[in-house]
Biotite code that builds the C-alpha atoms (Angstrom):
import biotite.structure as struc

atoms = struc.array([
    struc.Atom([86.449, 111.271, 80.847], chain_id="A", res_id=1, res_name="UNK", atom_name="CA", element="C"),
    struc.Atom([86.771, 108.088, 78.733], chain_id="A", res_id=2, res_name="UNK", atom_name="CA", element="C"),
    struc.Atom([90.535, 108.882, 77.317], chain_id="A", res_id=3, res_name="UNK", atom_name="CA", element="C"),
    struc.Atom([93.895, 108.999, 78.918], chain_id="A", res_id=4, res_name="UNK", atom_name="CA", element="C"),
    struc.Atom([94.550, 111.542, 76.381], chain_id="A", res_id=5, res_name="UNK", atom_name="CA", element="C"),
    struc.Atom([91.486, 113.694, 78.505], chain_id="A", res_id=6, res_name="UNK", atom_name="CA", element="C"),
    struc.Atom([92.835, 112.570, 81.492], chain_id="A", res_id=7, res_name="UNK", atom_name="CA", element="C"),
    struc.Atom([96.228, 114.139, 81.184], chain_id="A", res_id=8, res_name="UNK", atom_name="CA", element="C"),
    struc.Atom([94.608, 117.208, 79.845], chain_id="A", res_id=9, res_name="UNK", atom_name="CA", element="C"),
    struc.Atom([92.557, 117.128, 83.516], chain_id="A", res_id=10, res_name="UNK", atom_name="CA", element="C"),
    struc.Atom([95.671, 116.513, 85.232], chain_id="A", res_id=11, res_name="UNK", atom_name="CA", element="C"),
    struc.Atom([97.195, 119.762, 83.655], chain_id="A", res_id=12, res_name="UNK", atom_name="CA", element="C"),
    struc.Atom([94.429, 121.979, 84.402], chain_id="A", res_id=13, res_name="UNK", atom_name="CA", element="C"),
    struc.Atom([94.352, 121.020, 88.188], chain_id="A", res_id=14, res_name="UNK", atom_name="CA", element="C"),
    struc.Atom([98.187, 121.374, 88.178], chain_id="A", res_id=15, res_name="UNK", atom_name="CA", element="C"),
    struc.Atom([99.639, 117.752, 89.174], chain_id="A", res_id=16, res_name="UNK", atom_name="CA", element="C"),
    struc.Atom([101.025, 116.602, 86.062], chain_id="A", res_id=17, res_name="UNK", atom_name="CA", element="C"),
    struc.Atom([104.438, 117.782, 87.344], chain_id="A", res_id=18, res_name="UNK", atom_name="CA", element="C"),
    struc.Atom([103.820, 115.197, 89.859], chain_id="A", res_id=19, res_name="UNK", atom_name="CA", element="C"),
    struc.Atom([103.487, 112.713, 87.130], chain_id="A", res_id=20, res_name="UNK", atom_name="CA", element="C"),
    struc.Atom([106.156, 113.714, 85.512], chain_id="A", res_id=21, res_name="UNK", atom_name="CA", element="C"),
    struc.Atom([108.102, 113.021, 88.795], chain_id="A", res_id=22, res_name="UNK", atom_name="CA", element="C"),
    struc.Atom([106.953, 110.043, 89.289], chain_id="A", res_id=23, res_name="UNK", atom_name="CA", element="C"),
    struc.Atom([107.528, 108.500, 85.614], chain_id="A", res_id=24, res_name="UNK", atom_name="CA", element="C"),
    struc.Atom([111.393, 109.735, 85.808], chain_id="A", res_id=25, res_name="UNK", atom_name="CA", element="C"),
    struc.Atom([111.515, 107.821, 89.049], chain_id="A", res_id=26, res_name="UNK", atom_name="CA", element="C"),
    struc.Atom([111.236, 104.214, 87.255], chain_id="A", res_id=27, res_name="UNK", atom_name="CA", element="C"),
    struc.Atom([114.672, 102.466, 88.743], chain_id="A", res_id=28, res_name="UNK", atom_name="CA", element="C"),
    struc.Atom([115.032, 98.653, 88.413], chain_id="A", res_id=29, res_name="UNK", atom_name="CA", element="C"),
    struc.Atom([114.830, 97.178, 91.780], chain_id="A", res_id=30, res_name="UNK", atom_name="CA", element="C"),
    struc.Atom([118.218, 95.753, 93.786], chain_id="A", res_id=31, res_name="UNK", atom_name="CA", element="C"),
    struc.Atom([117.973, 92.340, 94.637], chain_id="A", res_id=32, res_name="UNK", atom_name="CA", element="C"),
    struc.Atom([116.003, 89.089, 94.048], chain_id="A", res_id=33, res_name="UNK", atom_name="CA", element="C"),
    struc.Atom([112.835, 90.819, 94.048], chain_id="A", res_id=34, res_name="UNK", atom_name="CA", element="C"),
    struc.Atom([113.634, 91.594, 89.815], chain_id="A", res_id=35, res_name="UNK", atom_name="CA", element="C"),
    struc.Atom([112.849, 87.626, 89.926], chain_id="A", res_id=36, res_name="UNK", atom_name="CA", element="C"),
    struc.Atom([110.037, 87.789, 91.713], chain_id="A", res_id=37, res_name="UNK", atom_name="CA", element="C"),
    struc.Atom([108.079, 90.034, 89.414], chain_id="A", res_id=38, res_name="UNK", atom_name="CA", element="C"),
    struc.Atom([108.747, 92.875, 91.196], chain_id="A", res_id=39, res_name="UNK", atom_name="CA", element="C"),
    struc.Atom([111.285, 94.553, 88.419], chain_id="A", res_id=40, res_name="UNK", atom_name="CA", element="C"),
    struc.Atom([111.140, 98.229, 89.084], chain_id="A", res_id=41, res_name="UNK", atom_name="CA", element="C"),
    struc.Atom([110.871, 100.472, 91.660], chain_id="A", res_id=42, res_name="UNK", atom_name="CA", element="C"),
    struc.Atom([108.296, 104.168, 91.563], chain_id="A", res_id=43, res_name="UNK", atom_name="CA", element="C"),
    struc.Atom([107.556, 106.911, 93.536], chain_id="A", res_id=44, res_name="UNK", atom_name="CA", element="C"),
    struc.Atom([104.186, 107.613, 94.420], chain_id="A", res_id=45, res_name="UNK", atom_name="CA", element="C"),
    struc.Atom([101.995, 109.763, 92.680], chain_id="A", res_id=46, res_name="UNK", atom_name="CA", element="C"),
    struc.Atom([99.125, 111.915, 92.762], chain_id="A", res_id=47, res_name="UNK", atom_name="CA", element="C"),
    struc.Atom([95.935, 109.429, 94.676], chain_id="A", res_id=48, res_name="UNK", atom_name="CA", element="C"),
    struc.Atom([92.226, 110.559, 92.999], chain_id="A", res_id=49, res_name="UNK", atom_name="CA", element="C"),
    struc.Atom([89.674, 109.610, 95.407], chain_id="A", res_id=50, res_name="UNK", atom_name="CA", element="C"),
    struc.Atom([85.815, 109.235, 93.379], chain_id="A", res_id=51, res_name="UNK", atom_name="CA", element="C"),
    struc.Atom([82.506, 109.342, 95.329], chain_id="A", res_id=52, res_name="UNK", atom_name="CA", element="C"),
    struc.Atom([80.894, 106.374, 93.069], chain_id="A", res_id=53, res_name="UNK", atom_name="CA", element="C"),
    struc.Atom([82.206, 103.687, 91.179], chain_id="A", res_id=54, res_name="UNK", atom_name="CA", element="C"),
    struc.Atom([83.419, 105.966, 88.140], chain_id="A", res_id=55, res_name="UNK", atom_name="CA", element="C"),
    struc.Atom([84.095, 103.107, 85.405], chain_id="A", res_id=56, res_name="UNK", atom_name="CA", element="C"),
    struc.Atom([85.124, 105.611, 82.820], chain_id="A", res_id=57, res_name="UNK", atom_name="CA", element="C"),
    struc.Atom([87.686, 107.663, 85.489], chain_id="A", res_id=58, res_name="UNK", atom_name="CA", element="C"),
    struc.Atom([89.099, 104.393, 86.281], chain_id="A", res_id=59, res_name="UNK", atom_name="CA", element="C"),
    struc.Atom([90.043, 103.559, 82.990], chain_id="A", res_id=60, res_name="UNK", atom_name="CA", element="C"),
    struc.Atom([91.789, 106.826, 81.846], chain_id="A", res_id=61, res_name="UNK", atom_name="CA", element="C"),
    struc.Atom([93.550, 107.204, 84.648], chain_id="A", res_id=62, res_name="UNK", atom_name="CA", element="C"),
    struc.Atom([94.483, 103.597, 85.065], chain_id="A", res_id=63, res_name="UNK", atom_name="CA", element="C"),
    struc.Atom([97.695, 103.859, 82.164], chain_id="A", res_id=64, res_name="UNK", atom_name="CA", element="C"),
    struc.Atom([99.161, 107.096, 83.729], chain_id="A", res_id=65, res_name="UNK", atom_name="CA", element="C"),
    struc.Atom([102.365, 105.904, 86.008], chain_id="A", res_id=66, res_name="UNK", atom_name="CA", element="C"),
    struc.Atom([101.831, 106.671, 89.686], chain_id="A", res_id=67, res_name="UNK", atom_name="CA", element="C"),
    struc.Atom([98.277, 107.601, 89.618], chain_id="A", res_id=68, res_name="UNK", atom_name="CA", element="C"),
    struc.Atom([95.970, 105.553, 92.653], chain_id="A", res_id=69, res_name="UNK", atom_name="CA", element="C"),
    struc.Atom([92.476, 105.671, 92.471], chain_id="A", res_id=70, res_name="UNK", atom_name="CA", element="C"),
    struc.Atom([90.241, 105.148, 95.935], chain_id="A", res_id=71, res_name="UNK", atom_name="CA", element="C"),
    struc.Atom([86.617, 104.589, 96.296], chain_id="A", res_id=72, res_name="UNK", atom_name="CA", element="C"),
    struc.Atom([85.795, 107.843, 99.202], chain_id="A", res_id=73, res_name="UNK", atom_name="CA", element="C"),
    struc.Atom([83.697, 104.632, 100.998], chain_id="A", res_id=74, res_name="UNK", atom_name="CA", element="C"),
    struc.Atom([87.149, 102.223, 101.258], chain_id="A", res_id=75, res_name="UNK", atom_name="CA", element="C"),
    struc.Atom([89.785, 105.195, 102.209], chain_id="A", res_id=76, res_name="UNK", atom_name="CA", element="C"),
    struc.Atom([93.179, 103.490, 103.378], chain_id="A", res_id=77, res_name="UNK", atom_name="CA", element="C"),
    struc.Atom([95.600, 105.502, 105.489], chain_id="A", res_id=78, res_name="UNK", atom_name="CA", element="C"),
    struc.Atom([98.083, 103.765, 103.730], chain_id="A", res_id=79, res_name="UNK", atom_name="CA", element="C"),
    struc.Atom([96.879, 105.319, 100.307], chain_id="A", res_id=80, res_name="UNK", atom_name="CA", element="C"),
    struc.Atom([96.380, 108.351, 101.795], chain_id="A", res_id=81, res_name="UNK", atom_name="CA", element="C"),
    struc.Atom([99.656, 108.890, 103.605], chain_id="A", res_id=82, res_name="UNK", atom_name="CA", element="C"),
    struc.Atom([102.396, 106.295, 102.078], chain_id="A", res_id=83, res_name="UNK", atom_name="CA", element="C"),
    struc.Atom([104.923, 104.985, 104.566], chain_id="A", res_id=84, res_name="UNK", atom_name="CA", element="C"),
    struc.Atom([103.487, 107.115, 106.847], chain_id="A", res_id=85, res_name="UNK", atom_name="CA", element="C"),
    struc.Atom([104.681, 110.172, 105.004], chain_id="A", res_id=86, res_name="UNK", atom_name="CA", element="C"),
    struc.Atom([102.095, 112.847, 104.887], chain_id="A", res_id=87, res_name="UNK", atom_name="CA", element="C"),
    struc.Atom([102.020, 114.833, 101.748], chain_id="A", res_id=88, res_name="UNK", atom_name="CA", element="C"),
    struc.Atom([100.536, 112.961, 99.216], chain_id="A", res_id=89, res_name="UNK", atom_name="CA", element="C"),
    struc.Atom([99.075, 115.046, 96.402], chain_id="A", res_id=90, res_name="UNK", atom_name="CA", element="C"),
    struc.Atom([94.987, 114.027, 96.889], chain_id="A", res_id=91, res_name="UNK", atom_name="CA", element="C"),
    struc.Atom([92.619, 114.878, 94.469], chain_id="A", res_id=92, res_name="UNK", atom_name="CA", element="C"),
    struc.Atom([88.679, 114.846, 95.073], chain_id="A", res_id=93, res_name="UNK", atom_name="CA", element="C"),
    struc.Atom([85.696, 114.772, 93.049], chain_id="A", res_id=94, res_name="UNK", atom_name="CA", element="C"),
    struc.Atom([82.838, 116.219, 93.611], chain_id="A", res_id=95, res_name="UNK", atom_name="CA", element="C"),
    struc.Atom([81.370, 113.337, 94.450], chain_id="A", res_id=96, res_name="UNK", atom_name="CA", element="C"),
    struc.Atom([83.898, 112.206, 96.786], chain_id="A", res_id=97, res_name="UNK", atom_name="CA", element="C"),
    struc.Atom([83.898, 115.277, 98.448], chain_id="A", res_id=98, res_name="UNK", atom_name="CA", element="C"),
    struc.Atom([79.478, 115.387, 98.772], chain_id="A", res_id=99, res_name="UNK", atom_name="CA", element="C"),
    struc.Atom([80.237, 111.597, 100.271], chain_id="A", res_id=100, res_name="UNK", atom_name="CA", element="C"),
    struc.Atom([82.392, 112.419, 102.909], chain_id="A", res_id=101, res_name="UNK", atom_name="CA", element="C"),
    struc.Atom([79.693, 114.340, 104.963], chain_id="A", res_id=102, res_name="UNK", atom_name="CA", element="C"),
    struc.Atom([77.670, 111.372, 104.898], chain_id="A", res_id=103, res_name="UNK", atom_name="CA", element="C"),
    struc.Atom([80.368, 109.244, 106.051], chain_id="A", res_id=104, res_name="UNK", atom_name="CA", element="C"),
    struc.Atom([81.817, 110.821, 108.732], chain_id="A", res_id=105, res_name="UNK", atom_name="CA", element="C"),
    struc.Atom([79.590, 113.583, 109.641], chain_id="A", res_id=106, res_name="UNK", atom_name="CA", element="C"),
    struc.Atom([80.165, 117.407, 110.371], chain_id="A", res_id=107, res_name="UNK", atom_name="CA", element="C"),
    struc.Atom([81.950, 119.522, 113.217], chain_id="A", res_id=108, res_name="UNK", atom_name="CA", element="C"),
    struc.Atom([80.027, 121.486, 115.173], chain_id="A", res_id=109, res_name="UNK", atom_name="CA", element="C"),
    struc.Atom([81.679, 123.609, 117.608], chain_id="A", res_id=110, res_name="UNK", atom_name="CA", element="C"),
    struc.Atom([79.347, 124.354, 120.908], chain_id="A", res_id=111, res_name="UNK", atom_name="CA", element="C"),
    struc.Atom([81.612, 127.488, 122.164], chain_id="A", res_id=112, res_name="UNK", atom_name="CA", element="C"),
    struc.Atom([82.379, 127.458, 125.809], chain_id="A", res_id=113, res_name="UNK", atom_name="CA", element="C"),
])
């Protein structure tokens, strides 16, 4: 993907663009001094893509859709992955991301009693 236009069109296949939809109706302008401070609104968190490599062209058509994260599988954050410590974060994985993670962390084996 190379467009945000195909990025949206990903996003509806998989099923999270209601999340996105969510998340852009959310924009509130901030309470307090932060508005100064560069900090003028306020969103919800959306749907987090995690990519196995550093996907250039992924990056760059997700990067104008409000609420979407993007993590590198090999620099996972709890903090990106669970947001205020609130699990239930929509998480979508590429293939990639998903072929790293048995390198990174290994497999269970259970040895039975």
């Amino acid at each position: 993907m190379e467009k945000t236009k195909q990025a949206v069109n990903w996003l509806k296949r998989a099923g999270a663009y209601d999340d996105v939809i969510r998340v852009a109706e959310s924009k509130a302008v901030r309470a307090g001094q932060g508005k100064m401070r560069n900090r003028r609104y306020k969103l919800r968190r959306g749907p987090l893509v995690v990519v196995g490599n550093e996907n250039v062209t992924l990056a760059r058509a997700l990067r104008n859709i409000p609420g979407i994260d993007i993590a590198n599988v090999n620099r996972l954050n709890l903090l990106q992955l669970a947001p205020g410590g609130h699990v239930g974060r929509l998480i979508l994985w590429t293939a990639s991301a998903f072929k790293r993670l048995n390198q990174i962390f290994g497999t269970y084996t259970h040895t039975g009693d």
